[in-house]
C-alpha positions in Angstrom: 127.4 -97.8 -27.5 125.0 -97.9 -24.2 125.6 -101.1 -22.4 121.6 -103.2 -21.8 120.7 -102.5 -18.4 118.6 -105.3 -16.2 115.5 -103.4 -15.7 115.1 -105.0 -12.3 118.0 -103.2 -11.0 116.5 -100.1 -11.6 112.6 -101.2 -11.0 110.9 -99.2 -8.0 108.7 -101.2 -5.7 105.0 -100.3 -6.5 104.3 -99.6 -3.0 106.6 -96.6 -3.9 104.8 -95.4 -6.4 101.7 -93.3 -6.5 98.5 -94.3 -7.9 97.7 -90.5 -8.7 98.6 -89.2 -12.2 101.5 -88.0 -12.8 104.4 -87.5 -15.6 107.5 -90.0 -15.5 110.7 -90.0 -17.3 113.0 -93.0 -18.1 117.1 -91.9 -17.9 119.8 -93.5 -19.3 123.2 -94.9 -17.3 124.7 -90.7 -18.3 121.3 -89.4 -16.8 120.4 -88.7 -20.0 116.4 -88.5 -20.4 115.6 -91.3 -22.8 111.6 -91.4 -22.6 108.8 -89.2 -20.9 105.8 -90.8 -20.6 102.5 -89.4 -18.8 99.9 -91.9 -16.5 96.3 -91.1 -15.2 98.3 -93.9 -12.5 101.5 -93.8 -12.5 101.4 -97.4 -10.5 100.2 -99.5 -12.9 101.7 -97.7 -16.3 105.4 -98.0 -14.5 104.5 -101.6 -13.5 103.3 -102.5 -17.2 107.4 -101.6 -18.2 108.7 -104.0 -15.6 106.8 -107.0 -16.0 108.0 -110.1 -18.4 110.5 -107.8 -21.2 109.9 -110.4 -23.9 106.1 -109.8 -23.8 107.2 -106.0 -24.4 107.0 -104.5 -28.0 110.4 -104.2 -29.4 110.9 -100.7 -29.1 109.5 -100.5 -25.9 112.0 -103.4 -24.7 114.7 -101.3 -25.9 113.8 -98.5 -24.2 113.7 -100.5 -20.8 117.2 -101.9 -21.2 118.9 -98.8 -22.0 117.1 -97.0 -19.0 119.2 -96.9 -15.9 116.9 -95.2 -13.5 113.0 -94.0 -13.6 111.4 -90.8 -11.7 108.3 -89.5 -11.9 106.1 -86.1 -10.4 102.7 -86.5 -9.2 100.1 -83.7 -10.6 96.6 -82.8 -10.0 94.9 -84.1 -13.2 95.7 -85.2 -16.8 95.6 -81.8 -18.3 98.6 -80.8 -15.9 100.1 -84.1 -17.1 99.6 -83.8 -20.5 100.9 -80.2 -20.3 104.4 -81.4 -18.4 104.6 -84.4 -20.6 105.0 -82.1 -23.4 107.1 -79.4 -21.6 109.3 -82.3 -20.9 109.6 -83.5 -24.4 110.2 -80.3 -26.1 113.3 -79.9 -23.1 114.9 -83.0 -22.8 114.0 -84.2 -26.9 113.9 -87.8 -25.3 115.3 -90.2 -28.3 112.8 -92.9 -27.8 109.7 -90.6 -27.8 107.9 -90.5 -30.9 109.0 -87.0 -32.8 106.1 -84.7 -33.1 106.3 -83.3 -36.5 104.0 -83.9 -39.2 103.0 -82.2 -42.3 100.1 -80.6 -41.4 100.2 -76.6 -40.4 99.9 -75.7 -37.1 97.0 -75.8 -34.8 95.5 -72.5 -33.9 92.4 -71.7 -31.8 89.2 -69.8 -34.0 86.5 -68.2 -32.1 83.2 -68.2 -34.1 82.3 -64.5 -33.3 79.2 -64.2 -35.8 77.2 -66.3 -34.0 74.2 -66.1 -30.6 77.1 -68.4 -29.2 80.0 -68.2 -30.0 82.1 -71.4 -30.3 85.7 -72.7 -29.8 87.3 -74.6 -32.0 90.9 -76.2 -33.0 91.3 -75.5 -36.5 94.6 -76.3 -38.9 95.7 -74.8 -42.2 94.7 -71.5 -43.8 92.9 -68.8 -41.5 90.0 -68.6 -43.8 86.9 -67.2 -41.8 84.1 -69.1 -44.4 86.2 -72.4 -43.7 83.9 -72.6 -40.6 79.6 -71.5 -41.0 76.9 -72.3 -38.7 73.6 -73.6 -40.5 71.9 -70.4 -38.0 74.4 -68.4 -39.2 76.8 -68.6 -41.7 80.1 -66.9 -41.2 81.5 -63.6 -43.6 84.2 -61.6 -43.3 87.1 -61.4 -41.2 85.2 -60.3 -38.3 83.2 -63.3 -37.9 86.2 -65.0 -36.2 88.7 -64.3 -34.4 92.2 -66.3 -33.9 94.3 -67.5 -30.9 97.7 -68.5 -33.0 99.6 -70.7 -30.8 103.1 -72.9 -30.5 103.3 -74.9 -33.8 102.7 -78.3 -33.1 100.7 -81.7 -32.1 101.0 -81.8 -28.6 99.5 -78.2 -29.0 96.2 -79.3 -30.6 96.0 -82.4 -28.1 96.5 -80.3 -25.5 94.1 -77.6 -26.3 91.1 -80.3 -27.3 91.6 -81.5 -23.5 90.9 -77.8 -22.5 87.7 -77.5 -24.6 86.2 -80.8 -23.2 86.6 -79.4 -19.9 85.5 -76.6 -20.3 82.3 -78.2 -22.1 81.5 -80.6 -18.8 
């Protein structure tokens, strides 16, 4: 058993840390990566875990007294944080991140091919071209739409939603 750390031992000043975005990671006292966490600031998010514990959610109190230590990398926007977030939770498997499985199948990208302009979509479950139609013009056969298939997972489909509003800007 871990012994409860005093998260002010381990609490960085937050004139040390950068008001940028950025990716952070909670280890325990065997350098163990407990939690990964991402922060369009990563000065106020890390200074939400070291204010008054008791006001914390359970969970997230636990968390804070088994850390020992907290780093963090600065990156250029939240799509390169949400993609190193994830990197860094399929790598380390941090035990108090939430798990992301789910029943649902895996995310893929579809292409609407049949159409004056073609779209891109996240779509789940069976790679049925009628499952998407355009009221200008509806969608038949296999050619209509082409698929990306892609890593099997939530973080996937957040991650590739993020893409697609940028690129709609």
């Amino acid at each position: 058993m871990l012994a409860l750390a005093d998260p002010t031992t381990y609490r960085p000043q937050p004139s040390d840390i950068p008001a940028e975005p950025g990716v952070y990671r909670f280890r325990d006292s065997h350098r163990r990566v407990i939690y990964v966490g991402k922060a369009k600031s990563l000065r106020s998010r890390l200074s939400s875990y070291f204010q008054d514990i008791s006001a914390l959610h359970p969970r997230t109190r636990s968390m804070v007294t088994t850390g020992a230590s907290v780093e963090w990398t600065v990156v250029g926007n939240e799509v390169e944080a949400l993609q190193l977030e994830y990197s860094w939770i399929k790598e380390f498997d941090p035990r108090f991140n939430v798990k992301y499985r789910d029943d649902k199948s895996y995310p893929y990208l579809a292409v609407t091919m049949g159409e004056e302009y073609p779209r891109v979509q996240v779509m789940r479950g069976a790679k049925n071209p009628a499952r998407v139609t355009s009221a200008r013009t509806p969608m038949r056969g296999r050619s209509a739409r082409r698929w990306i298939s892609c890593c099997g997972s939530s973080p996937f489909a957040r991650v590739a939603r993020v893409y697609l509003s940028v690129l709609g800007r």
